[in-house]
N, C-alpha and C positions, 0 to 999 in steps of 0.2 A: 719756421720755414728754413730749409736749407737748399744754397745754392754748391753747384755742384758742374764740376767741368769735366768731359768726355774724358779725362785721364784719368779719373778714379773709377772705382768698385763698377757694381751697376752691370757686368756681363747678366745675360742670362733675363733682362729686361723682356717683356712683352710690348711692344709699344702699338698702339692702334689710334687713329682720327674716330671722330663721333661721325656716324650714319648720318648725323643732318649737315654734317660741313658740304658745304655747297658753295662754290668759289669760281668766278671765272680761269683760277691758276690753284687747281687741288692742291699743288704744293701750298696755299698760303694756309695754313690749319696749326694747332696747336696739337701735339700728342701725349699722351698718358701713357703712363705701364703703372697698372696699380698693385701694389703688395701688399701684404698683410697689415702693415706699418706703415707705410704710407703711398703715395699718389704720387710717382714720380710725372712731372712735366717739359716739355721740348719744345720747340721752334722745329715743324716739320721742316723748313727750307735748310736749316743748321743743326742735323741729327748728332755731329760730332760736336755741336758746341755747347755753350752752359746750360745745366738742367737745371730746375728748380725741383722740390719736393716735401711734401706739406701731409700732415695727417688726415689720414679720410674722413673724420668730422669736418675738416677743417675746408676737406674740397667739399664735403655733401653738403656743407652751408654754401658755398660761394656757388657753385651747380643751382641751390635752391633759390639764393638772389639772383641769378640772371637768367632764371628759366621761367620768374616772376611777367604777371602780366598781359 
């Protein structure tokens, strides 16, 4: 996993919320921009602040445990 602050690389990110976030305050959601390499992540409320970013196996397991159920 790498974390990662709004001052580096990372232009040219796609970033989207999943269709099922459903919030009384939309802004409280997490966001992705996925690339070839990996699944960048955000704090929708702090789009300028730390990303994290993790290999798409590594989000397709953690997706597949919390979608458990």
């Amino acid at each position: 996993m790498i974390r990662e602050t709004s001052a580096q690389g990372n232009s040219g990110l796609k970033w989207f919320k999943s269709s099922y976030s459903d919030s009384s305050n939309p802004s409280d959601c997490v966001e992705i921009a996925p690339t070839p390499t990996a699944i960048h992540i955000r704090d929708s409320k702090k789009p300028g602040g730390a990303r994290l970013a993790t290999a798409p196996a590594a989000w397709a397991a953690f997706v597949g445990f919390v979608t458990q159920g």
